[in-house]
C-alpha positions as CSV (number, residue, x, y, z in Angstrom):
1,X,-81.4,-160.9,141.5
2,X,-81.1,-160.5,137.5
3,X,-77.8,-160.6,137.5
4,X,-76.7,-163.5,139.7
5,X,-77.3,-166.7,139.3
6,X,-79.7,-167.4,141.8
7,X,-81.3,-170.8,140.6
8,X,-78.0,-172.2,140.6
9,X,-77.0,-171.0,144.4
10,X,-80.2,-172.7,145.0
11,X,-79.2,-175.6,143.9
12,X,-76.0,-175.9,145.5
13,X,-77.8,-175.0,148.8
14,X,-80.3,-178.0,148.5
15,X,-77.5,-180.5,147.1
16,X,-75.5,-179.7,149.8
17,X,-78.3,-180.0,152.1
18,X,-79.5,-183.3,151.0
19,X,-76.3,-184.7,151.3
20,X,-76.4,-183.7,154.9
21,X,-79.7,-185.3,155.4
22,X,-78.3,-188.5,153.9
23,X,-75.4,-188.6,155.7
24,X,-77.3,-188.0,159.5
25,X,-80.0,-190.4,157.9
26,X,-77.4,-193.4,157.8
27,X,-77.3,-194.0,154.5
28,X,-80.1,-196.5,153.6
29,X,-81.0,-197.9,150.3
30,X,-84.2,-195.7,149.8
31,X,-82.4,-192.6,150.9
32,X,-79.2,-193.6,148.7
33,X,-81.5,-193.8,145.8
34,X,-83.3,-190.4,146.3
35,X,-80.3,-188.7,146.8
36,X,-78.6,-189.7,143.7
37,X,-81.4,-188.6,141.8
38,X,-81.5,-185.2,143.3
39,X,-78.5,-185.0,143.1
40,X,-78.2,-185.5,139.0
41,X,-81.6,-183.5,139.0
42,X,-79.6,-180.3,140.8
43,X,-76.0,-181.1,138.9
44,X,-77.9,-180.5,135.7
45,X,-79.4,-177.0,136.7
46,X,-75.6,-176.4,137.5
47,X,-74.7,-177.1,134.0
48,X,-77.7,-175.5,132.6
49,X,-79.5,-178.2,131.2
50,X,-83.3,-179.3,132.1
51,X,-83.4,-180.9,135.5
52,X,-86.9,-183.3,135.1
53,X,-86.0,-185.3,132.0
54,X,-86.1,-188.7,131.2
55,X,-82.2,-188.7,130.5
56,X,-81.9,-187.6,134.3
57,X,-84.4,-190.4,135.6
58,X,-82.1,-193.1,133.7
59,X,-78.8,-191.9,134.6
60,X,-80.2,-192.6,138.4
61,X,-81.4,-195.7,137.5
62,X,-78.0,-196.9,136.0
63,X,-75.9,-196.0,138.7
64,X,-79.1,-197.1,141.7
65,X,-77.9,-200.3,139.4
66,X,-74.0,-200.0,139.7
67,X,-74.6,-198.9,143.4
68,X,-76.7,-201.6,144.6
69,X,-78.1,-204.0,142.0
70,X,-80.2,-206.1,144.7
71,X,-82.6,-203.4,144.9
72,X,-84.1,-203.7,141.5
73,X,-86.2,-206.3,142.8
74,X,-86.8,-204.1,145.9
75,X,-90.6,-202.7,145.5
76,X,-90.1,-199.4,146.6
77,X,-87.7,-198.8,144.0
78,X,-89.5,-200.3,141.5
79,X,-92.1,-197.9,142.8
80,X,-90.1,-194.9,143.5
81,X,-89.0,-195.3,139.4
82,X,-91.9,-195.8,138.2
83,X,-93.8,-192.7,140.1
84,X,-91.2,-190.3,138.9
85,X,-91.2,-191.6,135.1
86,X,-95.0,-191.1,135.2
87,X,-94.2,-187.8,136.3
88,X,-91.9,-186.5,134.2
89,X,-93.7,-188.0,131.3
90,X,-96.9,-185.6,132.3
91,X,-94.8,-182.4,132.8
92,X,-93.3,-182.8,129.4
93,X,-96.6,-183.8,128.1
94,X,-97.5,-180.2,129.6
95,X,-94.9,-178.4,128.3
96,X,-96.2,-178.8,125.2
97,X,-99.6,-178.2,125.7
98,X,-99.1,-175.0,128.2
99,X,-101.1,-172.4,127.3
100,X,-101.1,-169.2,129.0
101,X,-103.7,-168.3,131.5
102,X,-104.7,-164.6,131.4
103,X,-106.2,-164.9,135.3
104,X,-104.4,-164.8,137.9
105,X,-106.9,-165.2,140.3
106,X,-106.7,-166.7,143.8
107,X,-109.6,-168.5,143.4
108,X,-107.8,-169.9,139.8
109,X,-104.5,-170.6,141.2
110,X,-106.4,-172.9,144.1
111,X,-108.3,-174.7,141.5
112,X,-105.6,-175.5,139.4
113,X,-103.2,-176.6,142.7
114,X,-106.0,-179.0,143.3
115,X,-105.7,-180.1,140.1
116,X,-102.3,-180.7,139.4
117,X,-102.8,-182.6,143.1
118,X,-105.4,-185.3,141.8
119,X,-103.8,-185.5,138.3
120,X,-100.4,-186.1,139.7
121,X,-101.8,-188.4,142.2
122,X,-103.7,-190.6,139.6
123,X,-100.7,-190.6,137.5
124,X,-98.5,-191.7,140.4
125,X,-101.3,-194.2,141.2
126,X,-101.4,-196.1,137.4
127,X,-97.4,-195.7,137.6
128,X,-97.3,-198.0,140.8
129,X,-100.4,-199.7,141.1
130,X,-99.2,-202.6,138.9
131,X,-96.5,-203.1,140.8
132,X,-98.3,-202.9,144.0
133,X,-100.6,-205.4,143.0
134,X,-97.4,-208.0,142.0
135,X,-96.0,-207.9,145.4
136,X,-98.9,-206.8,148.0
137,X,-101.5,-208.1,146.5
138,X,-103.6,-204.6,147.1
139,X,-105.3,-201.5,145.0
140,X,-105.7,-198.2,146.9
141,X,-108.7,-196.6,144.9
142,X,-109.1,-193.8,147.3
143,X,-104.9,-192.5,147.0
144,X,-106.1,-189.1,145.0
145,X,-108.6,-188.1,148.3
146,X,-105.2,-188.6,150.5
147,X,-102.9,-186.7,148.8
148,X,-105.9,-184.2,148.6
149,X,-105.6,-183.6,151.8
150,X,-102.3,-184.4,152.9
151,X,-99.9,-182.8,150.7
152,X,-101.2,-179.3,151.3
153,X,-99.7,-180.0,155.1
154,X,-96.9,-181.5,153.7
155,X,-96.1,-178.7,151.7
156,X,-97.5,-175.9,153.9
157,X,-95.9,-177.7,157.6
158,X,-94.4,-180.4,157.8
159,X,-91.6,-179.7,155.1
160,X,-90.7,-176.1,155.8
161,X,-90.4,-177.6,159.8
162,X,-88.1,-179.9,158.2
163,X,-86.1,-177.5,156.5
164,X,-86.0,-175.0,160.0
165,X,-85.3,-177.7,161.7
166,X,-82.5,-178.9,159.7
167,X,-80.8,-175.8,159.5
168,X,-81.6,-174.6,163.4
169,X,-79.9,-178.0,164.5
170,X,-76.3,-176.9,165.0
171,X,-77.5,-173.5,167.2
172,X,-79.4,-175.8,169.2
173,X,-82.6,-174.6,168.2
174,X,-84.8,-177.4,166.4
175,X,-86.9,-177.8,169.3
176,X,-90.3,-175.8,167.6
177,X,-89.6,-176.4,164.0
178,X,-89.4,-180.4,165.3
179,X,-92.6,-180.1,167.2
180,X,-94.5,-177.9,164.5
181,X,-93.0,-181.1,162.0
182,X,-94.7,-183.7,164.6
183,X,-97.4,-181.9,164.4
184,X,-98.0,-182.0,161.1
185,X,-97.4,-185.3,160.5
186,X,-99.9,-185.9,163.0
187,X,-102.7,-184.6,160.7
188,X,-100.8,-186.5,158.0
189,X,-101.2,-189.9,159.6
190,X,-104.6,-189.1,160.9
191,X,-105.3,-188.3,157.6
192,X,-104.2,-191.3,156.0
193,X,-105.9,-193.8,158.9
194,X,-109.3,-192.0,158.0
195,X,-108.6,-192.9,154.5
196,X,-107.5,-196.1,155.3
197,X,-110.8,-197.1,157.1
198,X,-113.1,-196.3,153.9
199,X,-115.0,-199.2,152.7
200,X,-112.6,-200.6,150.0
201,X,-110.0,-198.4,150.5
202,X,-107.6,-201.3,151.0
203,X,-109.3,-203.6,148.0
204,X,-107.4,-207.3,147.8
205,X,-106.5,-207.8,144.6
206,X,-105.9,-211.6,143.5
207,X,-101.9,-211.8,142.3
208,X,-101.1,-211.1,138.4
209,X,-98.6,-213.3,136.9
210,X,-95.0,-211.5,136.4
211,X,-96.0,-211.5,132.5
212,X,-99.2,-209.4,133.1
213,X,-97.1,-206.8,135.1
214,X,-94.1,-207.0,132.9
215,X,-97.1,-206.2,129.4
216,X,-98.5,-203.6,131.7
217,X,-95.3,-202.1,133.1
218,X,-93.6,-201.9,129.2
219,X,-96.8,-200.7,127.7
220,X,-96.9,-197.6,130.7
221,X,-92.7,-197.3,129.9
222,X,-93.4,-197.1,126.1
223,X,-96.1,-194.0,126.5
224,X,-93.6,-192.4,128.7
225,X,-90.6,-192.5,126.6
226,X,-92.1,-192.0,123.1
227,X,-93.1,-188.2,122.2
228,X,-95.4,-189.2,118.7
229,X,-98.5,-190.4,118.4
230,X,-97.2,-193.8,118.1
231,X,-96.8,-194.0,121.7
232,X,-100.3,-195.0,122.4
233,X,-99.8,-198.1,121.0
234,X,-98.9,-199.2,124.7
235,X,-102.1,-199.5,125.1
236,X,-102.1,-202.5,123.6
237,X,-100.0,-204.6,125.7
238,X,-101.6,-202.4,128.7
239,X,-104.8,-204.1,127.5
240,X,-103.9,-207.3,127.1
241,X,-101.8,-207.2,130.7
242,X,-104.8,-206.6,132.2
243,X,-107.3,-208.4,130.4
244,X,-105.0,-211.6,130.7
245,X,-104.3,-210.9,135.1
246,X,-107.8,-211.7,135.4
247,X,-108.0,-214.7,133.7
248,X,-105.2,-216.5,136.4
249,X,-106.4,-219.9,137.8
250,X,-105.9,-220.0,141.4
251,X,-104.2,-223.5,143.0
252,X,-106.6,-225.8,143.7
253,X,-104.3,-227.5,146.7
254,X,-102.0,-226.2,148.5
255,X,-99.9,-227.1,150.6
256,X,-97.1,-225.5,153.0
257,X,-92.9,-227.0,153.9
258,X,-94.0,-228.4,157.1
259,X,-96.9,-230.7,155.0
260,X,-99.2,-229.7,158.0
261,X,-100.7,-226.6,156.7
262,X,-103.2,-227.3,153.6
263,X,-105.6,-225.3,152.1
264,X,-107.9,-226.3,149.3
265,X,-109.9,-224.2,146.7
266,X,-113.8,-225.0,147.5
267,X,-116.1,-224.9,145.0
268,X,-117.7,-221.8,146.5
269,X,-114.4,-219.9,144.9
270,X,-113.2,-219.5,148.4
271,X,-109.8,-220.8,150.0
272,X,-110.3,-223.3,153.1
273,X,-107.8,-224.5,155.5
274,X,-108.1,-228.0,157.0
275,X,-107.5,-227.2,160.2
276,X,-105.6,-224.8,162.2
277,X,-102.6,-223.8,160.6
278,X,-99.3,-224.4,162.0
279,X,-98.1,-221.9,159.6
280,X,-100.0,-219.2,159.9
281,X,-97.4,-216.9,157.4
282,X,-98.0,-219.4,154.6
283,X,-101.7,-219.4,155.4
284,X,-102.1,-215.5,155.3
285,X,-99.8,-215.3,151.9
286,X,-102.0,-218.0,150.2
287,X,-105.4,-215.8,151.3
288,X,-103.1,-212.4,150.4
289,X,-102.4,-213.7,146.8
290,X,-106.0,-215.0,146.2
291,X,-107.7,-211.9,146.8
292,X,-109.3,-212.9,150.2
293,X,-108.9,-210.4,153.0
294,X,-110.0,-212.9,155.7
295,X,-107.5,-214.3,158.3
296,X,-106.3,-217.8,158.9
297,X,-108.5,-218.2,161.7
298,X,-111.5,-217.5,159.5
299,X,-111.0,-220.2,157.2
300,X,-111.1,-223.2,158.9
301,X,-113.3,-225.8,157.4
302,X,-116.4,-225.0,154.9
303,X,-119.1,-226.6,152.6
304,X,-118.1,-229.8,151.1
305,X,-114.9,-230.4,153.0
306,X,-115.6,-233.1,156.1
307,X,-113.0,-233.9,159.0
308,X,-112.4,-235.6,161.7
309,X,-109.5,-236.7,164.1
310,X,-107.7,-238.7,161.3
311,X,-108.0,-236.0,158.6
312,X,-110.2,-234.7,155.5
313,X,-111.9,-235.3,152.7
314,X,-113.2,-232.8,149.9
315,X,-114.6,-233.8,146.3
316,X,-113.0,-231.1,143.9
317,X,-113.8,-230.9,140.2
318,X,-114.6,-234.7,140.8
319,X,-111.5,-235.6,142.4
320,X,-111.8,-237.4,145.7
321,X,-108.9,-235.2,147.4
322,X,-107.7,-237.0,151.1
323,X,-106.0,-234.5,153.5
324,X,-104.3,-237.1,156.3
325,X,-103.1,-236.2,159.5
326,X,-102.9,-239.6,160.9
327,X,-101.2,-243.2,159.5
328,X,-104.3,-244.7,160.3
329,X,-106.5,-242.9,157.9
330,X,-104.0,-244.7,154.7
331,X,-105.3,-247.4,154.7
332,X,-108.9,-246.5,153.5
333,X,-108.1,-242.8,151.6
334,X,-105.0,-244.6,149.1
335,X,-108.1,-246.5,148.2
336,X,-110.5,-244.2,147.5
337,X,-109.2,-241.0,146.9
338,X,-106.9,-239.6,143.7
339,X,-105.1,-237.6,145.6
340,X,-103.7,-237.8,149.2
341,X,-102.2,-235.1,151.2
342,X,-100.3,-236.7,154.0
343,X,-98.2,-235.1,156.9
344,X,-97.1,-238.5,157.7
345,X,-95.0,-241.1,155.3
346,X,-97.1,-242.2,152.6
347,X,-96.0,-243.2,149.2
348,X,-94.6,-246.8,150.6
349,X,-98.4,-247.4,151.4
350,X,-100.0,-245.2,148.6
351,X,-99.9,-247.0,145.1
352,X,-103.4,-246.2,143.8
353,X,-103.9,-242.4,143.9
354,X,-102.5,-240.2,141.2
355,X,-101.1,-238.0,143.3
356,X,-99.1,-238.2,146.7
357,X,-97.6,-235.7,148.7
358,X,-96.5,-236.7,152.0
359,X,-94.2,-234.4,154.3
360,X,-91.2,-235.9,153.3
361,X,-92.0,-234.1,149.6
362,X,-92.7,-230.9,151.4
363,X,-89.6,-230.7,153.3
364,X,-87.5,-232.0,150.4
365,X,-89.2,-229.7,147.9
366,X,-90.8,-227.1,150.0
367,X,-94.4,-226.0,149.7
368,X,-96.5,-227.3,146.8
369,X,-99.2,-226.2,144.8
370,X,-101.8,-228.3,142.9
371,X,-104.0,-227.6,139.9
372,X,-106.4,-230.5,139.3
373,X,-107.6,-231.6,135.6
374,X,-107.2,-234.6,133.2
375,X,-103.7,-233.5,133.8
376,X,-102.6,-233.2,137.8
377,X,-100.2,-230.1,137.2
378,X,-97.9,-230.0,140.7
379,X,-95.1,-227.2,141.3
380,X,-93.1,-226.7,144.1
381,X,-90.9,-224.5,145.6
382,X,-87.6,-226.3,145.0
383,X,-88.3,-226.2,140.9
384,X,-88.7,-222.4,140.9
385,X,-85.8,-221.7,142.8
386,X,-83.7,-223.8,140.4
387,X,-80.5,-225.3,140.9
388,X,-78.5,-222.7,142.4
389,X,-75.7,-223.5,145.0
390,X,-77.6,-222.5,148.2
391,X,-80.4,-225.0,146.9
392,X,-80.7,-228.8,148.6
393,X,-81.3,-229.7,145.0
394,X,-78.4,-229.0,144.0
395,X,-76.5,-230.1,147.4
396,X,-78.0,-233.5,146.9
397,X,-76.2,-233.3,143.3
398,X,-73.1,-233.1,144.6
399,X,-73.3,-235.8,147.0
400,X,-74.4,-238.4,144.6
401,X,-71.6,-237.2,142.3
């Protein structure tokens, strides 16, 4: 075995045979992705040069880039990325702090497997977390117990099934290294639902502005990239990411495209629908990004907001705020109230209020959200899309034109 280059055969075997995955697994983005980084992670042990580097990592990203550019704003490549950054960035962190370890003990070597387990994990964890946060709006605190528990069967059963499996397949003979692989990942999912159902294993998380993730993201990138001691100064915008994501002030109205769907922010803190939501997607999105893990259903009414047939009416940070389902109700709320959410016409009867949105805003502009003060802060869908082509925006544009 000295005198052959077995690493390298190796690595021609498993290029070879992830190709033949990818092929069979019909090509998706996520597998695409994978592949070209395993396959620039086996091309350099070919060329003998070190196969987990950072050099490696950003070759993949360019060409994942050049490839398909759409999926940088996919989350499980932004996750995928950042996991395996996190990781490299620990191993050569390692590298350099290996020492040698005079026993060779069972007993070591299964106490040093855990560990590398829950440290990899919680690295893995910070790496992502971030972005998990930004587009699910959760935290899994309890990931390290999981992995715990589940890669030893990955590793131990379900993978070397795989591998059987894969190679049994043209004899005909992948029936028991498929079942043994089902099996496994049986105790993988039941694993992972046991986990699941921990109290706060699923903890809501309110949603970070993009600048928070992008301070937190670029601190993490800077510690991974730099090698001196200067790369701890990503703490800093680490710090400030995270101090700043917690400080976000949550809408205070909003209200979804079809202008019959409104929610307002009580003053208990808590989201509160006026009535049952004929959007129930823009309802659970609005409870998703505030932190709250109730459903639509659950947050019908509440203290200080009282309805009737012809709508609502809620004092918020001493605005008189009218929710109308009905023309009738007009007449009295343009009078009264500062603002008036209508899903009927309203700004031809409406003069007094400082704020109107009626449904023909909504379905002109798409959902809007409103932030009450001394000054009414209003944004809408329509002005964060921009004017792009596809846009009505910029279709009523060229019509006028």
């Amino acid at each position: 075995m000295l005198r052959h280059p077995i690493k390298k055969w190796a690595a021609v075997g498993a290029l070879l045979g992830s190709t033949f995955y990818l092929l069979i697994s019909g090509c998706e983005a996520p597998a695409v992705r994978s592949w070209v980084m395993l396959a620039i992670m086996f091309t350099a042990v070919l060329v003998d040069r070190p196969a987990l580097s950072m050099r490696s990592v950003m070759l993949a990203l360019v060409l994942v880039i050049l490839i398909t550019p759409e999926n940088v704003l996919d989350p499980g490549c932004q996750m995928s990325f950042a996991a395996v950054i996190g990781l490299i960035a620990l191993a050569e962190w390692q590298q350099t702090h290996r020492s040698e370890d005079a026993t060779k003990t069972l007993w070591r070597r299964a106490w040093r497997y855990g560990l590398g387990i829950c440290v990899t994990s919680t690295i893995a964890g910070l790496a992502t977390a971030p972005i998990a946060i930004f587009h699910f709006d959760r935290a899994s605190p309890f990931g390290i117990i999981a992995n715990l528990l589940a890669l030893p069967v990955v590793g131990v059963v379900i993978m070397p099934a795989a591998v059987a499996a894969m190679v049994a397949m043209p004899a005909g003979l992948d029936t028991w290294p498929l079942i043994l692989m089902g099996k496994g990942t049986a105790v993988m999912l039941a694993i992972a639902r046991w986990v699941a159902a921990l109290p706060g294993a699923g903890t809501m998380v309110p949603a970070w502005p993009a600048w928070c993730v992008a301070a937190v993201m670029g601190g993490g990138l800077w510690i991974a990239l730099w090698r001196r001691g200067w790369r701890w100064l990503g703490l800093v915008p680490i710090g400030i990411g995270l101090i700043f994501s917690q400080t976000v002030t949550l809408p205070d109205i909003l209200v979804s495209e079809d202008g019959h769907t409104v929610a307002l922010h009580l003053d208990s803190g808590k989201l509160a629908l006026t009535a049952k939501p004929t959007d129930k997607y823009a309802a659970a999105s609005w409870l998703r990004r505030a932190g709250d893990d109730r459903l639509p259903d659950q947050v019908i009414g509440g203290p200080g907001l009282k309805c009737d047939a012809l709508g609502c009416i809620a004092h918020l940070l001493g605005f008189v705020v009218a929710v109308d389902t009905r023309a009738e109700a007009l007449a009295e709320d343009c009078v009264k109230a500062a603002v008036v959410i209508s899903a009927v016409s309203a700004h031809r009867f409406c003069n007094g209020p400082k704020l109107v949105i009626d449904h023909r805003d909504t379905a002109r502009e798409g959902a809007h959200a409103v932030w009450l003060g001394n000054n009414i802060r209003v944004e809408n869908v329509e002005d964060q899309r921009g004017l792009r082509p596809w846009t009505s925006r910029y279709q009523r544009q060229i019509r006028h034109q």
